[in-house]
N, C-alpha and C positions, 0 to 999 in steps of 0.2 A: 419226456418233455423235450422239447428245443432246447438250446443252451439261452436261448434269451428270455425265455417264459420262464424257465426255472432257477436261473438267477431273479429275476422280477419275482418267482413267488417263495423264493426263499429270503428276499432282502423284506416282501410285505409280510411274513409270518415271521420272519424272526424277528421283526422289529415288534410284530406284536405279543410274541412270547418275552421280549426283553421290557414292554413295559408292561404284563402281568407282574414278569418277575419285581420292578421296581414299583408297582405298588405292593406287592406281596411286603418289600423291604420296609418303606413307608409304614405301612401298617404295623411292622411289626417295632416298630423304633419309636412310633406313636403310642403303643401298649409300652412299653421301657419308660420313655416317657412320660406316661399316665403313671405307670407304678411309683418313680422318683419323685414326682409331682404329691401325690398319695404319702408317700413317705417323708418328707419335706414335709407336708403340712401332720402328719402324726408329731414330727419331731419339735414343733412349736407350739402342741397343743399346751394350752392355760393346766399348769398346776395349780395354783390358785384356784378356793372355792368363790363363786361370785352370789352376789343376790341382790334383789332388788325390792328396794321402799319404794313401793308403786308401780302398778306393771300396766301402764297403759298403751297406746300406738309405739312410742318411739320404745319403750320398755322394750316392750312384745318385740320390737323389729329385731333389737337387740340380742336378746335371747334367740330367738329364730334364728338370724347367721350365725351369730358364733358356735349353736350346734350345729346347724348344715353346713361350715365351710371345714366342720370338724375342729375348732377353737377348743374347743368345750364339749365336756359329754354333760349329755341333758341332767343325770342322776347328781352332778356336779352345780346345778346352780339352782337357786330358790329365789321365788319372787311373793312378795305380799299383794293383795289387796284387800280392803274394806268387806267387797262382795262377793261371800260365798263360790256360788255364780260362776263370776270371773274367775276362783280360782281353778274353779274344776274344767274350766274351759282351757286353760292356759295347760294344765296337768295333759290334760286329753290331747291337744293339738301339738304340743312342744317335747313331753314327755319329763318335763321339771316340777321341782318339789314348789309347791306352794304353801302359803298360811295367811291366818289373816291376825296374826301378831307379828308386829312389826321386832317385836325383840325375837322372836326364832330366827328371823335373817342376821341379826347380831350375831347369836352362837353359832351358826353354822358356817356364816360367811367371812372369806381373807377380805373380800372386795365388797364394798357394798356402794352402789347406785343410786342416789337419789333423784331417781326420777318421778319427783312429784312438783304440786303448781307452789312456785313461791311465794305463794300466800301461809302455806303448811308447815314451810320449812321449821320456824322459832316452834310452833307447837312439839312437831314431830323429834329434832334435836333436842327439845329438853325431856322427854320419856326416852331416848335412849343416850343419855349424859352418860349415867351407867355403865350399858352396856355395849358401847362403840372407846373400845381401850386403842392404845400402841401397835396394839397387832393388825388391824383393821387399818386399809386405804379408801379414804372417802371420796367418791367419785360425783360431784353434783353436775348436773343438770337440768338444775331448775333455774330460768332465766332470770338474768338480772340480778341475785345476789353473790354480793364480792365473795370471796373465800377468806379472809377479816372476819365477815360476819357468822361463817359455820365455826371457824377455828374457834371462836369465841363462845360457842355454845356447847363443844367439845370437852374432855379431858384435855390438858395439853403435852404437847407433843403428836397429838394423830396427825396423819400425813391427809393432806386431802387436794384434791384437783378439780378446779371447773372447769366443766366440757361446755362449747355452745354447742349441737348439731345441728341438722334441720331435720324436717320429715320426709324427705326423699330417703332417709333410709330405711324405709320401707321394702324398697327398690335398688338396695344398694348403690345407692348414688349419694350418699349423705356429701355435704361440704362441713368439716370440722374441725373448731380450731379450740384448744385446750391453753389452760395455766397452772402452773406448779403452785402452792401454797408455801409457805414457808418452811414447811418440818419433811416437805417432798422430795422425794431422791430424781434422779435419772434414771435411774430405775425404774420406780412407776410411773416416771413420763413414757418409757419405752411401752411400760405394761398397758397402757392406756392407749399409746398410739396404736398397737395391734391389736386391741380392742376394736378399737374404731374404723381402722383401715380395712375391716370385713365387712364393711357396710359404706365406705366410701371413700374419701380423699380428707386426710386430715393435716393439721399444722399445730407446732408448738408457737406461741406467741407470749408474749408480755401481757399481763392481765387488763394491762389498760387497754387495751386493743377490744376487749371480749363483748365490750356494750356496743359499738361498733359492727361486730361481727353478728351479733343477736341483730343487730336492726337492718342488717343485709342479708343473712344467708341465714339467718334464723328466721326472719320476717319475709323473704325473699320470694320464698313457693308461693306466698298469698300475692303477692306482684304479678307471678308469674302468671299464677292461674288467673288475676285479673284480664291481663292483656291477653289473654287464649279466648277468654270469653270474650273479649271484645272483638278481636279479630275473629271468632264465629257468627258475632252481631254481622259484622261488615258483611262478612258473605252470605248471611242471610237477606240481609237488605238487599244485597243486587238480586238477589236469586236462588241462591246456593241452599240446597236440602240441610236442617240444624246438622243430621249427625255428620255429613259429609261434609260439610264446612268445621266443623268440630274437632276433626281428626285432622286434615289439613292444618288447619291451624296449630294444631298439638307438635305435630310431625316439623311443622315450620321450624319451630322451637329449638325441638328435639335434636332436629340437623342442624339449625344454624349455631349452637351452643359447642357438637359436635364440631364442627370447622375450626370451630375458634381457640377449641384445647387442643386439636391434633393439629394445626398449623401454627397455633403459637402467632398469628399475626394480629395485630392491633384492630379492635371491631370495627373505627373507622375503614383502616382499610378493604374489610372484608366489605362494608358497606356501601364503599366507592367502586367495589369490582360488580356491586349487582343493580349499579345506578349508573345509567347510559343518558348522554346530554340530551335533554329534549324529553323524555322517554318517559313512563308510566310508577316509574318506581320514586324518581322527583319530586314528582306529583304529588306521592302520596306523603312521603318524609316535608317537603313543604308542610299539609294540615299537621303533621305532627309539631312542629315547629311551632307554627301559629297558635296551636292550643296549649302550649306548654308543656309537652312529653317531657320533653327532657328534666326542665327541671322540677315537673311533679314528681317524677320518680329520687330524683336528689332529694327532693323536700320529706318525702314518705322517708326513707332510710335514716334521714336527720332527723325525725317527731319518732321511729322506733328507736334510735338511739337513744333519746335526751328521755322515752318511757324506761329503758334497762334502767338509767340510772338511777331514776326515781326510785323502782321496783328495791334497789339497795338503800337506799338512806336509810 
């Protein structure tokens, strides 16, 4: 070779043999990586056995992460229901112990779940008065009742905690915020928040806050998916095919919600950067104005609050 073609093609091949080599590295600091990662989450697995009074959507979610993100092994947790059915569906899909007596999740279970409708709860609590002792942490989520009113239908002394979720954690995007009971450590405030933080973003709060929190981000997804379908109405009215207005609309959401947790900026602001003077975006925030958006959705959050409390009395 010339002396100039073979510098030129030794600086193009050796640059390309140095970044085989530097993904080769990558790669292999990625697998190191993945194993710490792996082990890390082995070393936090739940010693505690859990189970659950009532295994329906938010149950099921429940159980599903915490064995996929390795929480939990399946053989380690037990959920009831009523129907047959369900149980052998939940056994089959999840690989956990089911029953349809609510007192075998007693004996088996450190943790036990009440993920049933608050209408259940005073029945269900006084067939297991018994069998729900001191060793047992009572975890409810069933909306609307204080944690006064489980303690009281308890032995005393159980430690018990009310969780509000929502149903995004389906999808691991749960919004959740938790309160201690009286006889409750920090301890099981920790145990509960990694509970929960496998299925989405949680928060410790003051109990008064909970009814509050049930009527925004408990009630919140049915908001949501209101105004999705509205906004697929809209672009079906001008023109727009349902499903492809449908998924626009979803995606709308999806990204603008995303903006507003990774920038950390105030919605107005984000709002005023995609509203230009004059311009089409005005326009549209104008009818919202006129029809009362804003404060239907205030008004909706305040009629689901002042329902949680009811749900307690």
């Amino acid at each position: 070779m010339f002396p100039l073609v073979e510098e030129s093609w030794k600086m193009k091949h050796g640059a390309k043999r140095y970044r085989i080599m530097r993904n080769k590295n990558a790669k292999i600091w990625a697998l190191i990586s993945y194993q710490l990662f792996l082990k890390k989450k082995i070393s936090v697995m739940l010693q505690e056995k859990i189970g659950f009074i009532g295994c329906g959507k938010m149950g099921e979610a429940l159980c599903k992460s915490m064995v996929n993100s390795r929480l939990s092994e399946a053989s380690r947790i037990i959920a009831s229901d009523v129907l047959a059915e369900r149980c052998k569906l939940l056994s089959q899909e999840i690989g956990i112990q089911t029953t349809q007596n609510n007192k075998d999740v007693a004996s088996f279970a450190d943790i036990i779940v009440l993920a049933i409708k608050p209408q259940m709860v005073n029945e269900i609590l006084a067939d297991l008065k018994t069998s729900i002792t001191q060793r047992h942490l009572v975890v409810s989520i069933a909306a609307g009742i204080p944690i006064r009113c489980i303690e009281s239908r308890l032995q005393s002394g159980v430690r018990v905690i009310r969780v509000m979720p929502n149903t995004p954690c389906l999808v691991g995007l749960s919004a959740t915020a938790f309160a201690l009971g009286s006889h409750a450590t920090q301890k099981d405030g920790q145990l509960v928040s990694t509970i929960f933080n496998s299925v989405g973003k949680v928060f410790h709060m003051d109990e008064k806050y909970l009814d509050a929190v049930t009527g925004l981000s408990g009630s919140g997804p049915a908001y949501v998916y209101m105004f999705i379908e509205a906004l697929s109405d809209g672009g079906v009215k001008m023109g727009l095919p349902r499903d492809i207005a449908t998924i626009l609309a979803a995606q709308t959401v999806l990204g603008a919600a995303k903006m507003l947790l990774e920038t950390g900026q105030h919605p107005a602001q984000l709002k005023d950067a995609v509203t230009s003077p004059g311009g089409t975006t005005i326009e549209g925030l104008s009818k919202l104005e006129d029809s009362g958006f804003r404060s239907a959705v205030i008004n909706a959050v305040e009629a689901a609050t002042l329902k949680s409390k009811k749900l307690g009395e």
